[in-house]
C-alpha positions in Angstrom: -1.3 36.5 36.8 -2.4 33.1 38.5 -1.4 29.7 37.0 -5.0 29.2 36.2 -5.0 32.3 33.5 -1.4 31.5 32.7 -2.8 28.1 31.6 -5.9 29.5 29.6 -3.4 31.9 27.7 -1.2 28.9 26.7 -5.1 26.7 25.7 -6.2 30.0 23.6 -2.6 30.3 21.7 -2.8 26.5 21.3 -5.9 26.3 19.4 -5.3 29.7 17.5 -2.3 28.1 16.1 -3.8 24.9 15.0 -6.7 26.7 13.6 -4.1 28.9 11.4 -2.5 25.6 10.5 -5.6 24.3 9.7 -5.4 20.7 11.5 -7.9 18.6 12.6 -7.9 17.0 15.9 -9.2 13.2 16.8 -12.4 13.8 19.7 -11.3 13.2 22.9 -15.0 11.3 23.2 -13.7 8.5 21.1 -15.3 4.7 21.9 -11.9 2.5 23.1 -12.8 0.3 20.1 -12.0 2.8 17.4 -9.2 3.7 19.8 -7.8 0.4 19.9 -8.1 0.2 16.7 -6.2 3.2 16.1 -3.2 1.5 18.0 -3.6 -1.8 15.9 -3.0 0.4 12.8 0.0 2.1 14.5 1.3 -0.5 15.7 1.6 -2.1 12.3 2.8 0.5 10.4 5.4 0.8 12.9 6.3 -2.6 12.7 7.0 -2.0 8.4 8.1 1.2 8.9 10.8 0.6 11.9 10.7 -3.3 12.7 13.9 -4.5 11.0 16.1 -1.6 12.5 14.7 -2.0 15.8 15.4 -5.5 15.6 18.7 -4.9 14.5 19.2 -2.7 17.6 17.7 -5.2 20.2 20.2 -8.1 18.4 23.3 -5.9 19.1 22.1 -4.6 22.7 22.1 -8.9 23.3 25.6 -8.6 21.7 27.0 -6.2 24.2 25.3 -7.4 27.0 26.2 -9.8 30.1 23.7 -12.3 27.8 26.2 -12.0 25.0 26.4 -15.9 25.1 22.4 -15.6 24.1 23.5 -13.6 21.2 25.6 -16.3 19.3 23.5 -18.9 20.4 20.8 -17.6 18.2 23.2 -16.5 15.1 24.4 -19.9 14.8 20.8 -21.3 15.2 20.3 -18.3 12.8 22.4 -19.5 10.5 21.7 -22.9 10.4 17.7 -22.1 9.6 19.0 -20.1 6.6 17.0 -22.7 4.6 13.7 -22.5 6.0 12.3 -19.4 4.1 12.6 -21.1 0.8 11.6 -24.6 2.3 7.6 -23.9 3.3 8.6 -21.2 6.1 7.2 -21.7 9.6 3.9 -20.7 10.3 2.3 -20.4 13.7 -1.1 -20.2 13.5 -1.3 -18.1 17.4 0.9 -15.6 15.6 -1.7 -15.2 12.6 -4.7 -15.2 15.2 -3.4 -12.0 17.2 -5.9 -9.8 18.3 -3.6 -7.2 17.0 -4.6 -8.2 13.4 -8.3 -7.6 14.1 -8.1 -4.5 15.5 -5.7 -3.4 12.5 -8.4 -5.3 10.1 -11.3 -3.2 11.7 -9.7 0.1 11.3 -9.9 0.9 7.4 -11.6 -1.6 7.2 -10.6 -4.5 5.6 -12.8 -7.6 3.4 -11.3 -11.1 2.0 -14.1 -11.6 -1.3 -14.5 -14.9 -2.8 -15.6 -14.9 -6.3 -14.9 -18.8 -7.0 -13.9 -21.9 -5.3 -10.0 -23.2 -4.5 -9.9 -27.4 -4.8 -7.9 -28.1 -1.1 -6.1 -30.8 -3.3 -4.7 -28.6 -6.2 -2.2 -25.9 -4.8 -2.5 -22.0 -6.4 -0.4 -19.0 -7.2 -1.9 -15.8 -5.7 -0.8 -13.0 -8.5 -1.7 -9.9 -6.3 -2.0 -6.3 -7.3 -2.3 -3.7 -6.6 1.0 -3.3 -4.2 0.3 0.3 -2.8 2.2 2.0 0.0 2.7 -1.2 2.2 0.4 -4.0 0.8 -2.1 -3.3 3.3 -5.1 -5.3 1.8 -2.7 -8.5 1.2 -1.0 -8.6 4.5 -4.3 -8.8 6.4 -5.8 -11.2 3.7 -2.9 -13.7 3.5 -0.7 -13.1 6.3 -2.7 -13.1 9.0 -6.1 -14.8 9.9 -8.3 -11.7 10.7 -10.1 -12.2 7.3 -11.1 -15.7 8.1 -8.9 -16.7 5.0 -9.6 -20.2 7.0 -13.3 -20.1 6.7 -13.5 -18.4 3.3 -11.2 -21.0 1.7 -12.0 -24.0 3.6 -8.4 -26.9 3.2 -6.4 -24.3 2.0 -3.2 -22.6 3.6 -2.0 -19.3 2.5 2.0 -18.0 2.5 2.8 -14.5 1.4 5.6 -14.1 -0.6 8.8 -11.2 0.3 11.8 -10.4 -0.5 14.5 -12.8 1.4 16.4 -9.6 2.7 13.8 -9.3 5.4 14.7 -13.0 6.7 18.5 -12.0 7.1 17.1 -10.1 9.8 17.5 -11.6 13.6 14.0 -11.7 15.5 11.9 -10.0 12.9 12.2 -12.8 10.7 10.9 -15.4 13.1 8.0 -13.2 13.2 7.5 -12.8 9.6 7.9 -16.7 9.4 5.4 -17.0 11.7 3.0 -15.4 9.9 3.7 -17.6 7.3 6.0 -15.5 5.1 8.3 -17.2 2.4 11.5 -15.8 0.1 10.6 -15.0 -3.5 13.1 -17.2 -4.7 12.5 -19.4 -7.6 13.8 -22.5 -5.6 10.6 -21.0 -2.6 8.2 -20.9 -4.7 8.5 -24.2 -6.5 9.2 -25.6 -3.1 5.5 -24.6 -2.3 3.7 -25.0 -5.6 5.4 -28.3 -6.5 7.5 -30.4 -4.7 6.1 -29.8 -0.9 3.8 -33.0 0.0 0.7 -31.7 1.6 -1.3 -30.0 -1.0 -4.1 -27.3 -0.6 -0.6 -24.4 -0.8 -2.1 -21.0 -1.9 1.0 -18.3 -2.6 0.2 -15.1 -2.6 2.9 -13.0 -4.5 2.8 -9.1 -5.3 3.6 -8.9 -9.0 4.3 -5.7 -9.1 6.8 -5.4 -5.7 8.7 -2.7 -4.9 8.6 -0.7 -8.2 5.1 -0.6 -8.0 5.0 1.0 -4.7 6.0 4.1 -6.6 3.0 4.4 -8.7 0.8 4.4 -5.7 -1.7 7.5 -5.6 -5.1 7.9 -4.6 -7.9 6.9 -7.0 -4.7 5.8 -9.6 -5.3 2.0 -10.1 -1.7 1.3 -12.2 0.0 -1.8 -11.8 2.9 -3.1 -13.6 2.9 -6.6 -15.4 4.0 -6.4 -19.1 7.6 -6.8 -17.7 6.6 -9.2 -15.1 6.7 -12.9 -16.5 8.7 -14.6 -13.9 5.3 -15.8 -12.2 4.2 -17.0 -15.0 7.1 -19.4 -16.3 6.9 -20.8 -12.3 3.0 -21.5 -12.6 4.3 -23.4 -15.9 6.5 -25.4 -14.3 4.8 -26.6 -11.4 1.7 -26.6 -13.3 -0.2 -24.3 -10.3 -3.4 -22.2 -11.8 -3.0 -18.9 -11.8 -5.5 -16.6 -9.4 -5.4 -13.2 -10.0 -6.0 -11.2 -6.5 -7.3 -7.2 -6.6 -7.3 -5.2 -3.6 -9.9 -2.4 -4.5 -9.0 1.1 -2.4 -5.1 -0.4 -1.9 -4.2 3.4 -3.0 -6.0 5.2 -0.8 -4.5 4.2 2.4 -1.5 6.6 2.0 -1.1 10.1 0.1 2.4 9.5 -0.9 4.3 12.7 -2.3 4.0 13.7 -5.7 6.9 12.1 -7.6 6.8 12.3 -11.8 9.0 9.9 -13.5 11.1 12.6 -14.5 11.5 14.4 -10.6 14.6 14.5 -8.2 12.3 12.6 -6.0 11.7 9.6 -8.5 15.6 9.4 -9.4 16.3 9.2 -6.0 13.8 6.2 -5.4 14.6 4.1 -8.2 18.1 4.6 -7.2 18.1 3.1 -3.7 15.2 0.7 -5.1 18.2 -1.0 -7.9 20.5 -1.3 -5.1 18.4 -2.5 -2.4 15.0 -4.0 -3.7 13.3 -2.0 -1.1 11.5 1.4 -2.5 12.0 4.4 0.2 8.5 5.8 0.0 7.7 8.7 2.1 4.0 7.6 3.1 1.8 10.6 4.0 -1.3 9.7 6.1 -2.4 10.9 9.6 -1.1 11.9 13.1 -2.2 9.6 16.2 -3.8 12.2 17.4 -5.0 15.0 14.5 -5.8 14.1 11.2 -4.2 16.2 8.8 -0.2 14.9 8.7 1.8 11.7 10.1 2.7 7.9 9.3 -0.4 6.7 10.5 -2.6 5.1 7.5 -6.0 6.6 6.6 -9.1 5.2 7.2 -9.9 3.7 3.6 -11.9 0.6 3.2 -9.5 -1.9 1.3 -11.4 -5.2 -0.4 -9.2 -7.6 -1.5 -10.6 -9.9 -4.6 -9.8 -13.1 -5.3 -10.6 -14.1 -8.8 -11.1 -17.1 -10.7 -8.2 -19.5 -11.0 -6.6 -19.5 -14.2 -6.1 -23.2 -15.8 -2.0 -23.6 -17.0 -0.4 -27.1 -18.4 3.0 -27.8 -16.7 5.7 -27.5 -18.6 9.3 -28.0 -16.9 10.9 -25.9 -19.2 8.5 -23.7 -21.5 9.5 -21.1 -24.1 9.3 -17.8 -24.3 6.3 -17.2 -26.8 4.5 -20.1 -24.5 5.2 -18.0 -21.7 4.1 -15.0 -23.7 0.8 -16.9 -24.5 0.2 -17.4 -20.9 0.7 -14.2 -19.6 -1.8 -12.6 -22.7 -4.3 -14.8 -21.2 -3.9 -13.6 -17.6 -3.4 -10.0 -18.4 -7.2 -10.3 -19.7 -8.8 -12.0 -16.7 -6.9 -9.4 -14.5 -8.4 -6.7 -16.2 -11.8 -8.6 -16.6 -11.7 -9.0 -12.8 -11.0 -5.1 -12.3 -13.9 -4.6 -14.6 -16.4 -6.8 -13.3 -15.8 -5.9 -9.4 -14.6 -2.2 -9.6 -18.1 -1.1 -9.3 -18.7 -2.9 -6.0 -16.0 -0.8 -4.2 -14.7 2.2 -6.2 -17.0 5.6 -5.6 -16.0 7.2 -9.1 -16.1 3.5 -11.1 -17.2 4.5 -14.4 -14.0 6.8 -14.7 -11.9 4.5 -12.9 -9.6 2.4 -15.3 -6.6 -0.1 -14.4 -3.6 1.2 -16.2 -0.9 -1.5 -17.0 2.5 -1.3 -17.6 
């Protein structure tokens, strides 16, 4: 037996096993823009998925290296930025214009919608749900500029909001900074909304965080805000209006595994999401090359929303039943908005309901 029928044999035993596994493989004959494309999309998810640890890794290969010297240089510069994520961050707008974020905007794809205007000299709080998997539809709409945020919302700047683990980080905070990122400190946030000069500050912050991430399943719009009222109480103090923000198809991108509240799986998550802030999901999507299994993220169109802002009198100090008051109010114009819009994005609509909790 020749090479050339050794090689067929190993072709036919190929494809027999992938048709008994059933998977589905990408065309060969793709165009390179849906293959770049592709790579924009990995290359992102890889960056949420493995960014910080490989960071870590490239920090401590400077450590024991002959540029060792490089290494404490930056930790002491490190540590005496500690202030900037809750002081306005440090946005570079080249960062946000990477042709990186287009490609990974063209993929599912992904839409910035307007539904009312922003007043450049008022600044806004961006209440965002859903989360999802990985905030796909806010990262792309507020952290980068491959949604034109720029053109949609002429005079107004945008900073997305995250947990201030991730700038404790070496290197991959500088890039999340760059992209305009912030902590989700009190002290950040009224930094931004308040006491910074230049006006025209739009904070986009995703109510529902971590814990929410763990609700995420296709078609299932729930979000969770009845126990969520710190937003609201800083809107009152720094007298900001309230916008709330829908990303329509945000739990499509991902088929995480099944996990009921009252599974192994679910104990396990909540467990390492109290101790850490960070939920482990196990995101289910495609291969880089077949379709059926893999990290990769679907192709699912995501539309993020943004709503009507939401009028609120400052109040330094308010009470509880005035912050109650408030957060009524916005609960309705959150699920107005999910009402009036779902219909514009959502296949199966009319049986389609936004569940809070």
């Amino acid at each position: 037996m020749d090479l050339s029928e050794i090689w067929a044999h190993i072709k036919d035993g190929f494809w027999s096993l992938s048709d008994a596994l059933g998977l589905q493989w990408a065309p060969r004959d793709l165009p390179m823009a849906r293959r770049l494309q592709t790579l924009g999309a990995i290359g992102w998810i890889s960056l949420v998925l493995f960014g910080e640890a490989f960071a870590i890794y490239l920090f401590f290969k400077l450590v024991y290296s002959d540029y060792w010297w490089l290494a404490t240089v930056y930790a002491v510069w490190m540590l005496r930025d500690n202030d900037t994520p809750a002081r306005g961050g440090r946005t570079f707008e080249w960062v946000r214009n990477w042709a990186w974020w287009r490609y990974y905007r063209d993929y599912f794809p992904l839409k910035l919608v307007k539904t009312a205007e922003l007043d450049p000299s008022r600044n806004y709080l961006l209440a965002c749900f859903p989360h999802g998997v990985v905030c796909t539809g806010a990262f792309g709409a507020f952290a980068t500029n491959a949604l034109d945020w720029y053109k949609i919302f002429p005079g107004m700047s945008c900073n997305m909001i995250t947990l201030g683990g991730h700038f404790l980080v070496p290197f991959f905070r500088d890039l999340i900074l760059a992209l305009g990122a912030c902590t989700s400190s009190r002290e950040s946030l009224l930094y931004l909304l308040d006491k910074k000069k230049h006006k025209g500050n739009c904070v986009a912050l995703i109510v529902g965080g971590a814990a929410e991430a763990l609700d995420s399943h296709p078609g299932e719009y729930s979000v969770i805000l009845s126990r969520r009222k710190g937003f609201i109480r800083i809107a009152m103090m720094s007298g900001a209006p309230l916008v709330p923000v829908f990303s329509f198809g945000e739990p499509d991108v991902f088929r995480p595994l099944n996990n009921p509240q009252d599974s192994w799986l679910r104990w396990f998550q909540e467990s390492v999401r109290r101790w850490t802030g960070i939920s482990p999901m196990f995101p289910v999507g495609r291969g880089v090359f077949q379709y059926n299994f893999g990290v990769v993220p679907l192709r699912a169109p995501v539309t993020t929303v943004v709503g009507t802002p939401m009028e609120v009198q400052k109040n330094p100090d308010p009470t509880d039943e005035e912050v109650d008051a408030v957060h009524a109010e916005f609960t309705q114009r959150l699920v107005a908005l999910f009402d009036a819009e779902k219909h514009k994005y959502l296949k199966n609509a009319e049986n389609t309901h936004l569940i809070i909790t």
